[in-house]
VMD Tcl script that draws the C-alpha trace (Angstrom):
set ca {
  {-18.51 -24.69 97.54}
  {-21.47 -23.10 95.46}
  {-20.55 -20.39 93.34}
  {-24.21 -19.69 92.69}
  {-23.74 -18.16 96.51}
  {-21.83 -14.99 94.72}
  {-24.40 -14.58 91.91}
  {-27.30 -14.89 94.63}
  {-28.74 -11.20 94.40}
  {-30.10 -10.58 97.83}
  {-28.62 -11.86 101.01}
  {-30.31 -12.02 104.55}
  {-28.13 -12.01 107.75}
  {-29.70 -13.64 111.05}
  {-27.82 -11.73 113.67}
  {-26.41 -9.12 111.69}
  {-25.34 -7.01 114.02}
  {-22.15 -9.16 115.22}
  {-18.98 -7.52 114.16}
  {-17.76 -10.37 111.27}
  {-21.66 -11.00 109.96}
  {-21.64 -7.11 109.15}
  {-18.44 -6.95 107.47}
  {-19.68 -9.30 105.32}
  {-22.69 -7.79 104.68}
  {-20.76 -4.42 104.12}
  {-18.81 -6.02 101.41}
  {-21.79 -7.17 99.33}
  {-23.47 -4.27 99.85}
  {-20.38 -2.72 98.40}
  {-20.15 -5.29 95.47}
  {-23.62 -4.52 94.34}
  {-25.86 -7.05 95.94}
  {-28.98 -5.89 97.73}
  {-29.04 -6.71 102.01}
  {-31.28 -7.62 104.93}
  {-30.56 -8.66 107.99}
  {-32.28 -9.07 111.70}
  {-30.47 -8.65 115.17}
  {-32.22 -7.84 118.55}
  {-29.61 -5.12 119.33}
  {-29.19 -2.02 116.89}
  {-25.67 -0.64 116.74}
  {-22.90 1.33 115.12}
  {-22.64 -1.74 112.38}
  {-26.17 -2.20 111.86}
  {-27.23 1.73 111.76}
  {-24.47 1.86 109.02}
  {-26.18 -0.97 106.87}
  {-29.63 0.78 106.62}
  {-28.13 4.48 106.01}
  {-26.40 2.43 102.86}
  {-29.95 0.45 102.24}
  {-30.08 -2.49 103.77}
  {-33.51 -3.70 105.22}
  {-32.74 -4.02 109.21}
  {-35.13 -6.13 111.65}
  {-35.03 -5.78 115.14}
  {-36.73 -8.86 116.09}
  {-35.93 -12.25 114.66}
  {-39.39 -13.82 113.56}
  {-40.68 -16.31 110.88}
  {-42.30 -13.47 109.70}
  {-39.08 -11.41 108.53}
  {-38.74 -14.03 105.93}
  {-41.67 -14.36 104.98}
  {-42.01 -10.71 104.15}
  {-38.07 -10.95 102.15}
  {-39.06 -13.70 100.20}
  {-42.12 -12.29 99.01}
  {-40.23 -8.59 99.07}
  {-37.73 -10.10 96.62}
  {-38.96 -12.85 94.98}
  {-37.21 -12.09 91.31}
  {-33.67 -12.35 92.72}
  {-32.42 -15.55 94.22}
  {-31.69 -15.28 97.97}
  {-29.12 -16.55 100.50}
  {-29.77 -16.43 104.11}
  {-26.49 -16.54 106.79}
  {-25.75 -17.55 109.95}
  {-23.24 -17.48 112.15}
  {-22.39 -19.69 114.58}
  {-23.69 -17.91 116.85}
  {-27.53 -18.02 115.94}
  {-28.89 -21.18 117.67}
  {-30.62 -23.80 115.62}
  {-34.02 -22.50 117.73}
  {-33.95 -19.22 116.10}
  {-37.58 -18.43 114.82}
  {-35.88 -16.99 111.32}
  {-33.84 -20.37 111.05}
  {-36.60 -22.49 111.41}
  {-38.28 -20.79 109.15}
  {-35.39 -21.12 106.72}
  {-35.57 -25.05 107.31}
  {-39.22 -25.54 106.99}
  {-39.15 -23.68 103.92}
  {-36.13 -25.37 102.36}
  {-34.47 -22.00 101.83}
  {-30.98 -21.82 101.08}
  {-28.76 -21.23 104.49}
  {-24.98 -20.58 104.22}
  {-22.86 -20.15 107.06}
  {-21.01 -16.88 107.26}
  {-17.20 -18.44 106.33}
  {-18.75 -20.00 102.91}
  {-19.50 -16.68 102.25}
  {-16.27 -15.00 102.72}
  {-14.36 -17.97 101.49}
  {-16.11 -16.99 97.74}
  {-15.09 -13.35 98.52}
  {-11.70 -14.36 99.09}
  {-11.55 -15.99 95.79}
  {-11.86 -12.82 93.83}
  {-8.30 -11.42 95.22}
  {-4.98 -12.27 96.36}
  {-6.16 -12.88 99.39}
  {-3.62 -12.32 102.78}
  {-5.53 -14.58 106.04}
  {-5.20 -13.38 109.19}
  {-5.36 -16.55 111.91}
  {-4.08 -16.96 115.19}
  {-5.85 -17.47 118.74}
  {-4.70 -14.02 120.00}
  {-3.86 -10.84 117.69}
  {-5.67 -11.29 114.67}
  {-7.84 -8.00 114.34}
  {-4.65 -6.36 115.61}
  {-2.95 -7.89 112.80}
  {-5.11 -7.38 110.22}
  {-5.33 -3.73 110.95}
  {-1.80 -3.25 110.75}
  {-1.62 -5.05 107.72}
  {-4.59 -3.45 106.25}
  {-3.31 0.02 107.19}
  {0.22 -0.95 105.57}
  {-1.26 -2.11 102.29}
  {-3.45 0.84 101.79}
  {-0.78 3.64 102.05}
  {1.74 1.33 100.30}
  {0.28 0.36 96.96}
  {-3.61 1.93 96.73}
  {-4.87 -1.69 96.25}
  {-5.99 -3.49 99.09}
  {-9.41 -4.03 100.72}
  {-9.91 -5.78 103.95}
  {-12.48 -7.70 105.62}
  {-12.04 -7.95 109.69}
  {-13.52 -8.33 113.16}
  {-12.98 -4.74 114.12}
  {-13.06 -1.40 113.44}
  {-10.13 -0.51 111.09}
  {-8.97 3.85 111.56}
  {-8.27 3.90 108.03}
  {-11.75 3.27 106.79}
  {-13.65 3.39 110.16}
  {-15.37 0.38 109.01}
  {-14.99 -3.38 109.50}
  {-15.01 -3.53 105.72}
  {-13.60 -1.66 102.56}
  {-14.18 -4.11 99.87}
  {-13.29 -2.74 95.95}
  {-12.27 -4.39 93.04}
  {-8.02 -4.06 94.25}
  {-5.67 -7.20 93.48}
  {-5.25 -7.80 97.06}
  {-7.85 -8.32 100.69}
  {-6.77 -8.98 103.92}
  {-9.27 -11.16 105.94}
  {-9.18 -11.76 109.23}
  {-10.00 -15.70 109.57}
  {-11.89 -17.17 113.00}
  {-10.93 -20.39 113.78}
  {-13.26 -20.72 117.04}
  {-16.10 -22.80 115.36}
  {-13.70 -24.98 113.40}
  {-14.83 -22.99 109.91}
  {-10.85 -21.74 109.43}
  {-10.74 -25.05 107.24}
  {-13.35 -22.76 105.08}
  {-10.24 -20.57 103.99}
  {-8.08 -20.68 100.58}
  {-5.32 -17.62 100.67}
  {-2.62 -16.91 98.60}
  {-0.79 -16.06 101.95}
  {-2.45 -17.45 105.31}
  {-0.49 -15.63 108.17}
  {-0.63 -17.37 111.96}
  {-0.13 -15.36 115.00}
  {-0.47 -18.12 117.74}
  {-1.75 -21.14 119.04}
  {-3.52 -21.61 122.34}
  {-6.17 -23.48 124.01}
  {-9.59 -21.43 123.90}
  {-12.63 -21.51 122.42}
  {-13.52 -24.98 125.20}
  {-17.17 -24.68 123.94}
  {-16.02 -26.26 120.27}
  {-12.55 -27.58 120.93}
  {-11.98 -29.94 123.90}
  {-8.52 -29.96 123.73}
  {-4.72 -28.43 122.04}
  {-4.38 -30.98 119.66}
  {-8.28 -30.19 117.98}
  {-7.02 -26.60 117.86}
  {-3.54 -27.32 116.40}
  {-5.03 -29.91 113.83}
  {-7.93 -27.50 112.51}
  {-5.18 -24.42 112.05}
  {-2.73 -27.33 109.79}
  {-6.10 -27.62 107.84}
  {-5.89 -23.96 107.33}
  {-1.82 -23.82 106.82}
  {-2.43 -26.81 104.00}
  {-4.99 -24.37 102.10}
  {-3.02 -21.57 101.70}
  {-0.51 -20.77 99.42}
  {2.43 -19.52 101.28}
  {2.65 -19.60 104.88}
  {3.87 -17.09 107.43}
  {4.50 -17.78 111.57}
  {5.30 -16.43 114.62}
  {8.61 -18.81 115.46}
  {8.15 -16.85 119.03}
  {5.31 -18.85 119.86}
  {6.34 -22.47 120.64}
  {3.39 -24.08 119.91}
  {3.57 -22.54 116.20}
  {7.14 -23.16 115.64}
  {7.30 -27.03 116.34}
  {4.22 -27.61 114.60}
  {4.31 -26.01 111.53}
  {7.26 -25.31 108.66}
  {7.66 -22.37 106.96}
  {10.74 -20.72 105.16}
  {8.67 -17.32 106.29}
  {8.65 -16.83 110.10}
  {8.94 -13.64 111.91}
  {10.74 -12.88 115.55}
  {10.76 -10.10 118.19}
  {13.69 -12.29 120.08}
  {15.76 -13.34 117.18}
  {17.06 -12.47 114.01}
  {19.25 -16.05 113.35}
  {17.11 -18.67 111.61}
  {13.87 -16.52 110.43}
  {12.82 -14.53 107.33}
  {11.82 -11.54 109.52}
  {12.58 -10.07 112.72}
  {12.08 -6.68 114.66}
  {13.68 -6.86 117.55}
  {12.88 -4.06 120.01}
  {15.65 -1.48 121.61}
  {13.19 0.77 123.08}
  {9.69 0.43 124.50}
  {7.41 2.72 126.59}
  {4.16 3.92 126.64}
  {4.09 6.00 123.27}
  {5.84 3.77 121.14}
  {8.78 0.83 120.20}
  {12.14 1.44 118.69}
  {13.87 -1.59 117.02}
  {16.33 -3.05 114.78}
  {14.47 -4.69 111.48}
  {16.32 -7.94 109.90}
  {15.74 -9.93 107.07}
  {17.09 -13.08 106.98}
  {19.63 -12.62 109.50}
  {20.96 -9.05 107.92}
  {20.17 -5.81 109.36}
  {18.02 -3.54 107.48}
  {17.34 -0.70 109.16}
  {16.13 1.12 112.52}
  {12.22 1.35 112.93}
  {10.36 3.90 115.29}
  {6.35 2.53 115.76}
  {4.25 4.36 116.99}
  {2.17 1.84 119.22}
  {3.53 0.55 122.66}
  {3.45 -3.25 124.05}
  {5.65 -6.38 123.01}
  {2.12 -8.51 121.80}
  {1.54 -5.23 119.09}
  {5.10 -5.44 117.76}
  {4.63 -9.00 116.85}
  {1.59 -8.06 114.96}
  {3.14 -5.65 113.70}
  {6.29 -7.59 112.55}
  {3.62 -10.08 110.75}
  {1.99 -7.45 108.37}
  {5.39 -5.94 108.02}
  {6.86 -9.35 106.82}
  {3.88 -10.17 104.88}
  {3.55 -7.07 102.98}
  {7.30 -7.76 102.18}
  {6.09 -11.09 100.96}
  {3.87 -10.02 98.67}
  {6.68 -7.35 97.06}
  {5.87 -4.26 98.76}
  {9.13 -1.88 99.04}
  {10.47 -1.94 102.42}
  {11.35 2.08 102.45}
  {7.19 2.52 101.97}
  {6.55 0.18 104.69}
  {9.10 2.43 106.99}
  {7.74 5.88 105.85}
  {4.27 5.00 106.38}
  {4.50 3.25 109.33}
  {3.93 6.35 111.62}
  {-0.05 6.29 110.67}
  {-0.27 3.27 112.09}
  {-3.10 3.02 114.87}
  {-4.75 0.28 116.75}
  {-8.25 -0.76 115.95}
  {-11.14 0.17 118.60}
  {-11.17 -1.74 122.17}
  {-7.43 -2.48 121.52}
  {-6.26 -0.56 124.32}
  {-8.23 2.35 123.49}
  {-8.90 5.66 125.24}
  {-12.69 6.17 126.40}
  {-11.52 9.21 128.06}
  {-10.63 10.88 131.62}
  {-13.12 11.70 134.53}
  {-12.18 13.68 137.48}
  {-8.18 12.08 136.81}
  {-9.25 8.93 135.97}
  {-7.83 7.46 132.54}
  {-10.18 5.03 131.08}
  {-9.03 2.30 128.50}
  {-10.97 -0.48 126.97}
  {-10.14 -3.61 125.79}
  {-11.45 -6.74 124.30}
  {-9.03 -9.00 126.18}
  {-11.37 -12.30 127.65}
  {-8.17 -15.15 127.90}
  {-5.83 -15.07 130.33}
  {-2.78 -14.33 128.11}
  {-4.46 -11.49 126.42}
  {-5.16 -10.18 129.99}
  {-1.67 -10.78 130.72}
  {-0.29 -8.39 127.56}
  {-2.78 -5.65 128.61}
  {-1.94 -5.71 132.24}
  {1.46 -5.63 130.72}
  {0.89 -2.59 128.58}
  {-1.33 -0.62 131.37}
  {2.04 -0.67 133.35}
  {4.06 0.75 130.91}
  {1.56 3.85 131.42}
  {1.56 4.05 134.89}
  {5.15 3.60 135.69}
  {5.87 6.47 133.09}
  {2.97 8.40 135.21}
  {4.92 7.69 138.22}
  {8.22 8.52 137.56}
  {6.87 12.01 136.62}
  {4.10 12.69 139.69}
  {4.59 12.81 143.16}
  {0.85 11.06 143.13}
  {0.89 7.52 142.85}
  {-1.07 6.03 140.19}
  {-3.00 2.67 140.62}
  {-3.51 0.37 137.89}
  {-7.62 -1.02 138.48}
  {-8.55 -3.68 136.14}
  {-12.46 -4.15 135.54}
  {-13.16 -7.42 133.96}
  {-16.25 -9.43 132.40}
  {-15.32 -12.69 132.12}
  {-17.10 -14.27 128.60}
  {-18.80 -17.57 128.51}
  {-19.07 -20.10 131.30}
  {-17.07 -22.16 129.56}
  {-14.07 -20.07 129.55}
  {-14.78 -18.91 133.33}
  {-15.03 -22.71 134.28}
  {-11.69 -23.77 132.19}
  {-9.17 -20.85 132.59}
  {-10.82 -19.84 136.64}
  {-7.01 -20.55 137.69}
  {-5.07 -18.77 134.65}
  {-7.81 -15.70 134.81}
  {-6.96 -15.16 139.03}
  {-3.40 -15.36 138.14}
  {-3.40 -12.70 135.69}
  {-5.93 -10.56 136.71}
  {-4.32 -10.00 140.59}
  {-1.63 -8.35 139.22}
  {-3.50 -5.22 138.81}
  {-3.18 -3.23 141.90}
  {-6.92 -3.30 142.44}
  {-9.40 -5.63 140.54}
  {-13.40 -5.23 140.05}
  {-15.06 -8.67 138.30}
  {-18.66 -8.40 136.89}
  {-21.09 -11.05 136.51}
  {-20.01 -13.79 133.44}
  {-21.60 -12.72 129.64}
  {-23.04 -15.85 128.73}
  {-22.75 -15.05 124.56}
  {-25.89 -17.25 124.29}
  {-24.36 -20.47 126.20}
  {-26.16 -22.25 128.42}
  {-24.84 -22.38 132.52}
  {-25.66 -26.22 133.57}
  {-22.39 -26.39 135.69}
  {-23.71 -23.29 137.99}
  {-20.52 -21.01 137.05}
  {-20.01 -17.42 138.69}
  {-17.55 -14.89 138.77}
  {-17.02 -15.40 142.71}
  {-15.11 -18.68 141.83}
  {-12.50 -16.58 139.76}
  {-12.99 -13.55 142.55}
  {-12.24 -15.90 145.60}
  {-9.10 -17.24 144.12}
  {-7.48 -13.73 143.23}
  {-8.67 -12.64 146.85}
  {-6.28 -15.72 148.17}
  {-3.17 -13.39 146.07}
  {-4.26 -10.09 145.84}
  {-6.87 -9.04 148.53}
  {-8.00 -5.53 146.47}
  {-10.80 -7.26 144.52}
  {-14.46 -7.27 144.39}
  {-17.11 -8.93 142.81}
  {-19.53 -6.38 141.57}
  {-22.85 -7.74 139.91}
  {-22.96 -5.26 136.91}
  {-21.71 -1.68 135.23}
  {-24.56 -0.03 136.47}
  {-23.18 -0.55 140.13}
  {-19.62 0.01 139.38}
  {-21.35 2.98 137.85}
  {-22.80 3.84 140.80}
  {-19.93 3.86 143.21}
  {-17.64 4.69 140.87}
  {-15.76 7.77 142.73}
  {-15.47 5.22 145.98}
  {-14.06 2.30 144.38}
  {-11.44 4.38 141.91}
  {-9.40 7.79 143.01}
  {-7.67 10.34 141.22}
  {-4.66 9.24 139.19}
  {-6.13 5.60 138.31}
  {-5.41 3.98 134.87}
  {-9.06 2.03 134.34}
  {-8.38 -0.77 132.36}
  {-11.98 -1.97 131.34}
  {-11.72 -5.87 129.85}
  {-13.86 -8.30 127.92}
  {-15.64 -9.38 124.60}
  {-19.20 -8.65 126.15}
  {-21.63 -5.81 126.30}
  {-18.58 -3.99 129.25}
  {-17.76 -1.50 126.91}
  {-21.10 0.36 126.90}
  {-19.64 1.02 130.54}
  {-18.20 4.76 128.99}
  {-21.55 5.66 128.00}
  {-23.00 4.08 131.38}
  {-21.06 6.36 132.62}
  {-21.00 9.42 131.06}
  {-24.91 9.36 131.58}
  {-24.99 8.91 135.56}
  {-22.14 12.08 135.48}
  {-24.22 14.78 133.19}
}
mol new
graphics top color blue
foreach p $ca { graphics top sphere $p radius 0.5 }
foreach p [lrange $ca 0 end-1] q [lrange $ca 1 end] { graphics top cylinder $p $q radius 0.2 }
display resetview
C-alpha cells in the first residue's frame, strides 16, 4: 500500500454521505487534510463535513472534478470510493479518463490504522455494537483512544473521533472482501454467517476472507459461542456468555430484562466479580463481553472497566427509541438478516412481557420491516418469514435495492406470503408513506413498533411526525 495516500493533501469522497466514507473523511479532516466529497442525499454526516469545511456536492458529475482539480491543483489529491459507487458513476469516469488517483475507502483506513495500536472490530453481526462499547470503554478508562465506526457513537455523537492517542478502535467490513485490507494489533471477531450473497456465494468464501483478516492481526480475540468461529479459528483469547471452562473471558448472565443484565465475570475459569450493565438482550452482552475482554487485553484495569461501565449506551438504530404517539412505543433498528431480526424480536419481548405483567392492557409486539437488497430477499425469503412471524403482527415494505440491480423479479410478497402460511397478521404495504397513512388502523394503543432495516425506513419517525402536526 502507498503511503503517499497519507501525505496526499486533499481527498475527494464519491458518495460521501454513507456512514463509513464519512468517518473517514471526518478523521482526515481532523488530521489536517483538506475534504470534498459528492452524494445525491444530504444528511446528518454530510451537513457535519461542510460546517467543519469540507466542499459538499449534491450531484455526482464530471464536472465536480474538474472544478477540485483545478480548485486545488498545488496539493496532490486522492479520490475514494466505496464499494458502493458503481463503475458508471459520472465522477469515476471522470477519475479514469483522467488517470487520477482512485483509492478504495479500506486502503484508506488501513494507513490510518497504521498510526495507532489499532483494536479491529469484525464479525457478520455486532460490529458497530461492539465497537461502541469498546470505544465507550477505552475513552473513560485511559483518555487515549479514538475510534473510527459505522455508526453513531453517544460518546462523541460522531462516527469518528480521531486524535493523536496510542490506541483506535475500527470497525472493519468484511462484505466486499476488503477485511483482508486490515493490519491490527488486536483484530476482534464477533461471528460468522452467510450474508453479503451479492460478493460471497457461499460459507466457506466468507470464513476464508475473515482467516485472511485473523492472519493480519496481531493478537486475536473470538466469540467461542459462535460455532462457526470456534472450530475455525484458534485463539488463547475467546470470550463466552455460556461458559466460563476453557476461555480467557466470560460473562455469564444471572439476570436479564428490559433495563439491563446482571452477571458473573470470569477470567480464565476464576470468578472475578459481579457486573450490573446497563443494556438489555443476550446478542449486546456478547458485545459487550468482547470490548470488555479486549480492553483487558490491551492492560486496562478491570475495576475501571466495572465503574465505568454504567455510561455505557447503544449506538443509534440499535434498538433505539424514536419516541411514543398516542401509546405507541417506537424503536428502530438496523437489523436486515434473519438472525439479527431474530435478537431484536428477542429483545422487543423482553419489553412487552415486562409491559404486561404490569397492565391490565395487552401489549402487541408489530414488527415493520424493509427487507435490503434483492439478493438477500431472494437468499434468506425462508429464514426472514421464520423470524419475522414471530412478532404478533408484521407490516413488510417494498425491498431497498442499495443500488443492485432486480433481474430475478424479487418482491416482498414472496417473503409476505410465506409468513402469512405461519402467522396470518401480516401485510405487505408498498411504502412508509402508507403505513404513514393508516397508521392509527394498523397499530393500537399499547404497541411496541419495532421498525427494521439498513434502508432509507428510518426516516419513517420523521414521516411521521409530519403527517401528525
Amino acid at each position: 500500500m502507498d503511503r503517499e495516500l497519507i501525505t496526499a493533501n486533499h481527498f475527494h469522497f464519491i458518495g460521501v454521505g454513507g456512514i463509513g466514507m464519512s468517518a473517514i473523511a471526518m478523521g482526515l479532516l481532523q488530521k489536517g487534510h483538506s475534504i470534498s466529497g459528492s452524494d445525491l442525499v444530504k444528511n446528518n454526516e454530510t451537513n457535519k463535513l461542510e460546517k467543519l469545511g469540507a466542499i459538499i456536492f449534491d450531484s455526482q458529475i464530471g464536472q465536480n472534478i474538474k472544478f477540485i482539480t483545478s480548485k486545488f491543483n498545488n496539493k496532490s489529491i486522492n479520490f475514494v470510493v466505496s464499494t458502493a459507487i458503481k463503475p458508471e458513476n459520472e465522477e469515476l469516469m471522470y477519475c479514469r479518463e483522467k488517470n487520477l488517483p482512485v483509492k478504495h475507502r479500506s486502503e484508506i483506513l488501513a494507513l490510518l490504522m497504521q498510526s495507532y495500536n489499532s483494536l479491529a472490530v469484525a464479525g457478520s453481526h455486532g460490529k458497530t455494537s461492539t465497537s461502541t462499547f469498546l470505544s465507550t470503554l477505552l475513552e473513560l478508562c485511559t483518555h487515549n483512544s479514538s475510534s473510527i465506526t459505522g455508526g453513531i457513537i453517544p460518546i462523541y455523537n460522531s462516527n469518528c473521533h480521531l486524535e493523536d492517542t496510542k490506541f483506535l478502535v475500527a470497525e472493519v467490513d468484511e462484505s466486499d472482501g476488503t477485511i483482508i485490507n486490515y493490519k491490527s494489533d488486536i483484530g476482534i471477531i464477533n461471528n460468522i454467517d452467510f450474508d453479503h450473497c451479492d460478493h460471497f456465494s457461499d460459507l466457506g468464501q466468507i470464513i476464508s476472507s475473515f482467516k485472511d483478516f485473523a492472519a493480519n492481526s496481531k493478537k486475536l480475540l473470538i466469540n467461542f459461542d459462535c460455532e462457526i468461529t470456534r472450530n475455525n479459528f484458534y485463539s488463547e483469547n475467546q470470550w463466552s456468555n455460556i461458559t466460563p471452562i476453557n476461555v480467557a473471558y466470560a460473562l455469564i448472565p444471572t439476570e436479564i430484562n428490559k433495563s439491563h443484565t446482571i452477571g458473573r465475570y470470569y477470567e480464565n475459569g476464576n470468578f472475578i466479580s459481579s457486573v450490573n450493565i446497563p443494556i438489555p438482550g443476550l446478542h449486546n452482552l456478547s458485545n459487550i463481553t468482547a470490548a470488555i475482554a479486549a480492553s483487558r487485553m490491551i492492560g486496562v484495569d478491570f475495576l475501571e472497566i466495572k465503574k465505568n461501565i454504567k455510561y455505557l449506551k447503544l449506538p443509534k438504530k440499535r434498538f433505539e427509541f424514536r419516541g411514543q404517539l398516542d401509546g405507541r412505543n417506537l424503536y428502530d433498528d438496523y437489523a436486515h438478516h434473519p438472525n439479527e431480526i431474530k435478537e431484536t424480536i428477542k429483545l422487543g419481548r423482553l419489553f412487552v412481557k415486562q409491559k404486561n405483567n404490569n397492565t391490565l392492557h395487552k401489549s402487541r409486539l408489530i414488527a415493520i420491516f424493509q427487507p435490503h437488497r434483492y439478493s438477500r430477499a431472494k437468499q434468506f425469503t425462508k429464514e426472514f418469514a421464520e423470524e419475522l412471524s414471530k412478532a404478533d403482527v408484521i407490516y413488510i415494505t417494498s425491498i431497498y435495492g442499495a443500488g443492485e440491480g432486480n433481474e430475478d423479479n424479487i418482491t416482498s410478497k414472496i417473503i409476505t406470503d410465506l409468513i402469512y402460511k405461519q402467522n396470518k397478521n401480516v401485510s405487505y404495504i408498498n411504502n412508509y408513506h402508507e403505513i404513514s397513512k393508516n397508521f392509527y388502523e394498523l397499530t393500537q394503543k399499547g404497541d411496541l413498533i419495532l421498525n427494521m432495516g439498513a434502508g432509507d425506513c428510518h426516516n419513517f419517525w420523521s414521516i411521521l411526525n409530519e403527517k401528525n402536526n
